[in-house]
PyMOL commands that place a pseudoatom at each C-alpha (Angstrom):
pseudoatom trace, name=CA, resn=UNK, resi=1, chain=A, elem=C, hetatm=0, pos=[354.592, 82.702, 124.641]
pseudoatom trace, name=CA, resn=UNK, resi=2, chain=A, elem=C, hetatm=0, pos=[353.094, 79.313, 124.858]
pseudoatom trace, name=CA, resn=UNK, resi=3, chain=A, elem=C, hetatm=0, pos=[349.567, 79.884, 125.116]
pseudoatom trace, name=CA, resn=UNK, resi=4, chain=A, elem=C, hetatm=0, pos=[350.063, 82.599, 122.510]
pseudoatom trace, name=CA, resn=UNK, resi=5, chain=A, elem=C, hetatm=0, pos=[351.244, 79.745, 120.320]
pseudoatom trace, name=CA, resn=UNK, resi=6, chain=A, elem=C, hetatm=0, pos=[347.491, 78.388, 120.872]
pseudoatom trace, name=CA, resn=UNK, resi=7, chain=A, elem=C, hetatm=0, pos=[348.723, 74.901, 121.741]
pseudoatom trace, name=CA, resn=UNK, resi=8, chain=A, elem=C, hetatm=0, pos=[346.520, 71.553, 120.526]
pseudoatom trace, name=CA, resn=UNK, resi=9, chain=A, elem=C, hetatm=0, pos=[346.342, 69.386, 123.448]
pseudoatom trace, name=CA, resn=UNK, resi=10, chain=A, elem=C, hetatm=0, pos=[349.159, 70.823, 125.270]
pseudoatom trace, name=CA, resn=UNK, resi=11, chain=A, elem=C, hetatm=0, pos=[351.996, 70.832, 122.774]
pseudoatom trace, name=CA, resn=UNK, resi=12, chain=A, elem=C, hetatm=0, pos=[352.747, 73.469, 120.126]
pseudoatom trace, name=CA, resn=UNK, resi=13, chain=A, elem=C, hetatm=0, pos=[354.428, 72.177, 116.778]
pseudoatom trace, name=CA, resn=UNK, resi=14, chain=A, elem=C, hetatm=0, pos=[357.948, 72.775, 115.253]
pseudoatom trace, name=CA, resn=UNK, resi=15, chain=A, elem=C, hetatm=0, pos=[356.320, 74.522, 112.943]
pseudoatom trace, name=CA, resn=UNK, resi=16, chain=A, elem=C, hetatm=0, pos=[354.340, 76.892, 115.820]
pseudoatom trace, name=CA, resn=UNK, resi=17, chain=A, elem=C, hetatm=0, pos=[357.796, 76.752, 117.560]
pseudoatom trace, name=CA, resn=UNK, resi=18, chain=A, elem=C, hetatm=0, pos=[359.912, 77.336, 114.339]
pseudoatom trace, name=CA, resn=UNK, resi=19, chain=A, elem=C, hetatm=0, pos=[358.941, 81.555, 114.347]
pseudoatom trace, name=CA, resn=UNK, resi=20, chain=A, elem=C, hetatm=0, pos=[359.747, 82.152, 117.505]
pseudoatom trace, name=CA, resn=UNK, resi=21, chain=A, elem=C, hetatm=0, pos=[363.308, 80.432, 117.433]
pseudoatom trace, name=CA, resn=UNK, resi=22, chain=A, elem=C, hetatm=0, pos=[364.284, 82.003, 114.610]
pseudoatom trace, name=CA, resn=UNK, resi=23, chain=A, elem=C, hetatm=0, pos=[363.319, 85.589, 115.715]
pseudoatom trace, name=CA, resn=UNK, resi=24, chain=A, elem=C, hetatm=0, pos=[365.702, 84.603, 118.866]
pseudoatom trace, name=CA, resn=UNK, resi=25, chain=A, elem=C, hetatm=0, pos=[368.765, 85.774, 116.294]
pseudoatom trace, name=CA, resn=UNK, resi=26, chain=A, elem=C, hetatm=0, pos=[370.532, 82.580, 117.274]
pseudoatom trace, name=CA, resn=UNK, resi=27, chain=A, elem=C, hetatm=0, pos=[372.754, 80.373, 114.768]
pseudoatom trace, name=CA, resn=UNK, resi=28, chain=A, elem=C, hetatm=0, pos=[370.359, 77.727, 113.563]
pseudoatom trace, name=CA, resn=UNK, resi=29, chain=A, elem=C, hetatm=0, pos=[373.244, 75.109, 114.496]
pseudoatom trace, name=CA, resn=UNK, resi=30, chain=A, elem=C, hetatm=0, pos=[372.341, 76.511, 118.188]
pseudoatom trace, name=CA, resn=UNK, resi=31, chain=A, elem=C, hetatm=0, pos=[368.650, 76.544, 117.515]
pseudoatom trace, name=CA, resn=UNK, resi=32, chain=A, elem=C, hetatm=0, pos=[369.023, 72.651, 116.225]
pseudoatom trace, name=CA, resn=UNK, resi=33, chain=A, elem=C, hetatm=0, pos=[370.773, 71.890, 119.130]
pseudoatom trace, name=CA, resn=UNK, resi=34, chain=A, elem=C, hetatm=0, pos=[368.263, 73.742, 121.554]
pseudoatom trace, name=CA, resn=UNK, resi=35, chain=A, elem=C, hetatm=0, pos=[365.287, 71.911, 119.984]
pseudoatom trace, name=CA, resn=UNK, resi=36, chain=A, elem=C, hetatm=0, pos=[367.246, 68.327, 120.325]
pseudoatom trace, name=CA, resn=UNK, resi=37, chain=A, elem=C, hetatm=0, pos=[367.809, 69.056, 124.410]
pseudoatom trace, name=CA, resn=UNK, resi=38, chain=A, elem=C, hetatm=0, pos=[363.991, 70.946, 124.425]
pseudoatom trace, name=CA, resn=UNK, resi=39, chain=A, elem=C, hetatm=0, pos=[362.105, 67.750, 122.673]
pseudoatom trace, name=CA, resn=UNK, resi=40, chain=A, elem=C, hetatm=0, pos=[362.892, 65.482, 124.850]
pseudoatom trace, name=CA, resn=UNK, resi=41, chain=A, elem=C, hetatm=0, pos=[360.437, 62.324, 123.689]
pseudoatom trace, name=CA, resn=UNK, resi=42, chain=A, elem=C, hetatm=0, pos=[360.988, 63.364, 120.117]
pseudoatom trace, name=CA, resn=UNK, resi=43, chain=A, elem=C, hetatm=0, pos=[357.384, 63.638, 118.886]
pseudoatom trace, name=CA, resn=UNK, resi=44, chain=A, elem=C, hetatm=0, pos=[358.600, 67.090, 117.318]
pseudoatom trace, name=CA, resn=UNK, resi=45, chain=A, elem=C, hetatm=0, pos=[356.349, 68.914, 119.404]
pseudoatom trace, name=CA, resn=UNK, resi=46, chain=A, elem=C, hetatm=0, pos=[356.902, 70.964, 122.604]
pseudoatom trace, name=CA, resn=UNK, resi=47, chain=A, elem=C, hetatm=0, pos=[354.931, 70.374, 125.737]
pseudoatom trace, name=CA, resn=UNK, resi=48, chain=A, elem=C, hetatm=0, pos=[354.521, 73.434, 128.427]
pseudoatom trace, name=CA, resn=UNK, resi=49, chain=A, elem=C, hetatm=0, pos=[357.621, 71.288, 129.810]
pseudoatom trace, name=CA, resn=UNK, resi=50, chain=A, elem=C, hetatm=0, pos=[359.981, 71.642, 126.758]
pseudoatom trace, name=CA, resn=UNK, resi=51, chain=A, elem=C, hetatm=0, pos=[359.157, 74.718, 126.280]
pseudoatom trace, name=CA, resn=UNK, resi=52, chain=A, elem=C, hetatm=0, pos=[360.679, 75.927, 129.037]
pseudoatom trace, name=CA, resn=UNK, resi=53, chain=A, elem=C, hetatm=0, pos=[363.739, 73.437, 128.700]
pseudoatom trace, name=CA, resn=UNK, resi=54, chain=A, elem=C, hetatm=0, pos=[363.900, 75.725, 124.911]
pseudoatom trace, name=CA, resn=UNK, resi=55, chain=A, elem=C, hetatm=0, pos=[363.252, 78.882, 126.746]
pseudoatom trace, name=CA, resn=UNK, resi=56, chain=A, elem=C, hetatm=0, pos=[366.282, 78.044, 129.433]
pseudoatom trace, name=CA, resn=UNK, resi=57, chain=A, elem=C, hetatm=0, pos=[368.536, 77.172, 126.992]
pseudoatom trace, name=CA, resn=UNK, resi=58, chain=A, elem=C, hetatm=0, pos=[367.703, 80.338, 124.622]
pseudoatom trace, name=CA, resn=UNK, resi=59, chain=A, elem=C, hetatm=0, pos=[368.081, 82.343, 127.709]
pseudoatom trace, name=CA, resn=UNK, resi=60, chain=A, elem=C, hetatm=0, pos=[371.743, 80.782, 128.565]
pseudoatom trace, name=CA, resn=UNK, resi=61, chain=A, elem=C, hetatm=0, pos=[372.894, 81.271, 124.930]
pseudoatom trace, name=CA, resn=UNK, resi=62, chain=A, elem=C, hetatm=0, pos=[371.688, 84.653, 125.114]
pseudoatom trace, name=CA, resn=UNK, resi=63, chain=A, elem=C, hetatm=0, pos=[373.478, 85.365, 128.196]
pseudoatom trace, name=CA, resn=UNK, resi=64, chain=A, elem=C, hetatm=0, pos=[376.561, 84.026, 126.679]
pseudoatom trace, name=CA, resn=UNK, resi=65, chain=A, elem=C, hetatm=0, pos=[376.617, 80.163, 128.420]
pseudoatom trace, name=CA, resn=UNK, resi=66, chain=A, elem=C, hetatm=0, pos=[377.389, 77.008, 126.323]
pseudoatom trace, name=CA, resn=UNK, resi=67, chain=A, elem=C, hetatm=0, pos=[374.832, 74.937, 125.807]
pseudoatom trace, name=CA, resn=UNK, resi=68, chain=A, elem=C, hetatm=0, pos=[374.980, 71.346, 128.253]
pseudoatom trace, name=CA, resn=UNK, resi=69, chain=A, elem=C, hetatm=0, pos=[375.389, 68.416, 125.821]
pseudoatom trace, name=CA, resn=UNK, resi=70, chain=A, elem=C, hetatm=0, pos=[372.792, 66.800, 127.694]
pseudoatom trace, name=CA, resn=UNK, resi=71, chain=A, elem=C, hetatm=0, pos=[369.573, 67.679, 129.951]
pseudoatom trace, name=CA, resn=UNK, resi=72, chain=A, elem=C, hetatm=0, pos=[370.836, 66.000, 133.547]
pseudoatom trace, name=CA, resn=UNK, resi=73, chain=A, elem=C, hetatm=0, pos=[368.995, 62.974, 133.969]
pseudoatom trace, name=CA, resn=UNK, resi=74, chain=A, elem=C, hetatm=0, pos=[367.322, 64.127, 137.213]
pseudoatom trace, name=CA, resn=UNK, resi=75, chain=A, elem=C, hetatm=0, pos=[365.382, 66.852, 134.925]
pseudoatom trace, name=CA, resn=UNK, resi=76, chain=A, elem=C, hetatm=0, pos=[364.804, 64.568, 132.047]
pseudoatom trace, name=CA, resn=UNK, resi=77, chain=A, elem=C, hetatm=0, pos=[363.464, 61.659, 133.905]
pseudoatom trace, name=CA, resn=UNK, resi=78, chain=A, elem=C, hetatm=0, pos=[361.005, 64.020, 135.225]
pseudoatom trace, name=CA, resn=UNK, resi=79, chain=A, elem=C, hetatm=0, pos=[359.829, 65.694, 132.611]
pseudoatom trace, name=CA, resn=UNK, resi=80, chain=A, elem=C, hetatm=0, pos=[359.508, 62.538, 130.457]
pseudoatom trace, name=CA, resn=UNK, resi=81, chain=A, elem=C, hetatm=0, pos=[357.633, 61.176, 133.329]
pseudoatom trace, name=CA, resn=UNK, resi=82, chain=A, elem=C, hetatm=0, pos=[355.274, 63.644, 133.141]
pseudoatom trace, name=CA, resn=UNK, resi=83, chain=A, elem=C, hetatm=0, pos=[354.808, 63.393, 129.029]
pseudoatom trace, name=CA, resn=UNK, resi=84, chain=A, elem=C, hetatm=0, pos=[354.387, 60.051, 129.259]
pseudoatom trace, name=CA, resn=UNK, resi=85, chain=A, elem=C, hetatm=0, pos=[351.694, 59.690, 131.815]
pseudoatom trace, name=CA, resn=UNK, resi=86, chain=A, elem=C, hetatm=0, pos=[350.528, 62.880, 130.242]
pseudoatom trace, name=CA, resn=UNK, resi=87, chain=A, elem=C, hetatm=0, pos=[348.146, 61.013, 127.389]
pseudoatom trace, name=CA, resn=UNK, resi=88, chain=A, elem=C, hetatm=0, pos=[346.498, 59.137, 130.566]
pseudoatom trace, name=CA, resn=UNK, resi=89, chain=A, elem=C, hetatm=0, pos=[346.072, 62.068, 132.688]
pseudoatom trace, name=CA, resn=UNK, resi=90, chain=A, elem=C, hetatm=0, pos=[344.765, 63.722, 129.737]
pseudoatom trace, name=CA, resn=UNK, resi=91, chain=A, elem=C, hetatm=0, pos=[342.210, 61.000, 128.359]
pseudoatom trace, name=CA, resn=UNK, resi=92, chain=A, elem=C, hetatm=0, pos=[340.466, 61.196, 132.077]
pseudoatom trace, name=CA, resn=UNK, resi=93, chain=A, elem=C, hetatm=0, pos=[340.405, 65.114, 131.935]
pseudoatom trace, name=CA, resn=UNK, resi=94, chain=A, elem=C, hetatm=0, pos=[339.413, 65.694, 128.262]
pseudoatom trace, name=CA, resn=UNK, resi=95, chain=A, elem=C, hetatm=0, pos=[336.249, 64.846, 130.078]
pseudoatom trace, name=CA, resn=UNK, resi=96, chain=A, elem=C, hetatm=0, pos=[335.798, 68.170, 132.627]
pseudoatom trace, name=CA, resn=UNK, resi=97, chain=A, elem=C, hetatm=0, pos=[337.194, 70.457, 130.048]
pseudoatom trace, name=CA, resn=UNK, resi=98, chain=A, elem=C, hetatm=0, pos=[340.176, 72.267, 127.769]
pseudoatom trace, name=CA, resn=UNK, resi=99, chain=A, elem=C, hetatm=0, pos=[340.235, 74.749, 131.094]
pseudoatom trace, name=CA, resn=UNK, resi=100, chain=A, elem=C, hetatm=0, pos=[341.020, 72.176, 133.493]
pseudoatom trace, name=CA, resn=UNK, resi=101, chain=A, elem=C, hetatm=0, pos=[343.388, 70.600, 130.906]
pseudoatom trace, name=CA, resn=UNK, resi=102, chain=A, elem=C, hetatm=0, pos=[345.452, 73.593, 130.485]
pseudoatom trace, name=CA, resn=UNK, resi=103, chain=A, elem=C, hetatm=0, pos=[345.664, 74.501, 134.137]
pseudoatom trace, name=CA, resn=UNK, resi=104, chain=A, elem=C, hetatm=0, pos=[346.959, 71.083, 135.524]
pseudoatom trace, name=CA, resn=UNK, resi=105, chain=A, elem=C, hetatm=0, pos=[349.638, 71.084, 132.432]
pseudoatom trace, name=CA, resn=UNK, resi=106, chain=A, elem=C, hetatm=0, pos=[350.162, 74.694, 133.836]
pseudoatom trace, name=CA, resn=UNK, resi=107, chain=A, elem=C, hetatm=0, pos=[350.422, 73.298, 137.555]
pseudoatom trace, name=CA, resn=UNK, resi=108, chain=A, elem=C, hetatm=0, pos=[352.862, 70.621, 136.473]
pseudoatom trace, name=CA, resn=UNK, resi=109, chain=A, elem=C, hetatm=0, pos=[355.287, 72.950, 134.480]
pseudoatom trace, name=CA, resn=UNK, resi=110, chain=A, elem=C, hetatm=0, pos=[355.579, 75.432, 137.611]
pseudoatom trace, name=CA, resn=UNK, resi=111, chain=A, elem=C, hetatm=0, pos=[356.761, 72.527, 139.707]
pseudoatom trace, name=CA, resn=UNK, resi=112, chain=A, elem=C, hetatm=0, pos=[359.083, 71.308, 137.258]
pseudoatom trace, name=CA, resn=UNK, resi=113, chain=A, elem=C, hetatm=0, pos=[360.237, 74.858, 136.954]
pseudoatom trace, name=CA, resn=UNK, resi=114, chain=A, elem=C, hetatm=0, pos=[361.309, 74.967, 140.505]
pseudoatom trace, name=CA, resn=UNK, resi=115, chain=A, elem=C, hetatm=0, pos=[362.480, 71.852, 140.794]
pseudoatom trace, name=CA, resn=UNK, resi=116, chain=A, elem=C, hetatm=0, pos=[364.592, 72.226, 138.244]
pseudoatom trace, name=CA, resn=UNK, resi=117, chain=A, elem=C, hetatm=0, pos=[365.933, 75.818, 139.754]
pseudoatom trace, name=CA, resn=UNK, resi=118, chain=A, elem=C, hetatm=0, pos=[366.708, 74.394, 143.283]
pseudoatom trace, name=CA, resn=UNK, resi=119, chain=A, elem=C, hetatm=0, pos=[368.316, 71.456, 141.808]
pseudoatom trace, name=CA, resn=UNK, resi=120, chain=A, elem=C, hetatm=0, pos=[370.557, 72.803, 138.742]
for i in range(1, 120): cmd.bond("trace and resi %d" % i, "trace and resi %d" % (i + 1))
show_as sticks, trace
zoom trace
C-alpha cells in the first residue's frame, strides 16, 4: 500500500494517507487518534516506518483491541531515530539513485518491523 501511494522521498502525505484511512470504515475519532500515534515527528507525513505504526494500529482496531495511548518508548525512540538521521542518510544516497533510496528505507522498516514484534 505504500509504494502504491507513490511516496516523494520516502513519505506519503495526509492527504495520500487520508483515502486509505477512511476506506478502513473506522470512526474518524479512531482514525485521528491512529494518525497522532502513526506520525510520530509530526511533519504530517508518513514514512515506510509510520506507516506501519498506522497499519498496526488499524489492524488492532479491526481486530477489536484498544488503541495504546502511547507508542512504548523503546519503538518510538527507534523509529524517530531513524527519521531523523533519515534526511542525512538520504542527502548521501540521493546521489546513487531513487532505487537504492527506496530499498534501504525498505531494509530499515523490515527491521523495525521485527523488532518491534519480538519486543511488543
Amino acid at each position: 500500500l505504500f509504494t502504491v501511494s507513490k511516496p516523494l522521498h520516502g513519505f506519503i502525505s495526509g492527504k495520500q494517507s487520508k483515502e486509505y484511512l477512511l476506506n478502513t470504515g473506522l470512526p474518524r475519532e479512531s482514525l485521528a487518534e491512529i494518525w497522532d500515534l502513526a506520525d510520530m515527528d509530526h511533519d504530517g507525513s508518513l514514512s515506510l516506518a509510520e506507516f506501519a505504526v498506522a497499519m498496526h494500529c488499524i489492524h488492532a482496531v479491526e481486530s477489536g483491541c484498544n488503541l495504546p495511548t502511547t507508542v512504548s518508548v523503546k519503538l518510538r525512540d527507534s523509529l524517530l531515530f531513524h527519521i531523523n538521521n533519515r534526511n542525512t542518510i538520504l542527502a548521501s544516497l540521493n546521489k546513487v539513485g531513487s532505487v537504492n533510496v527506496t530499498l534501504y528505507i525498505v531494509a530499515i522498516t523490515m527491521i523495525i518491523m521485527i523488532w518491534y514484534t519480538i519486543h511488543m
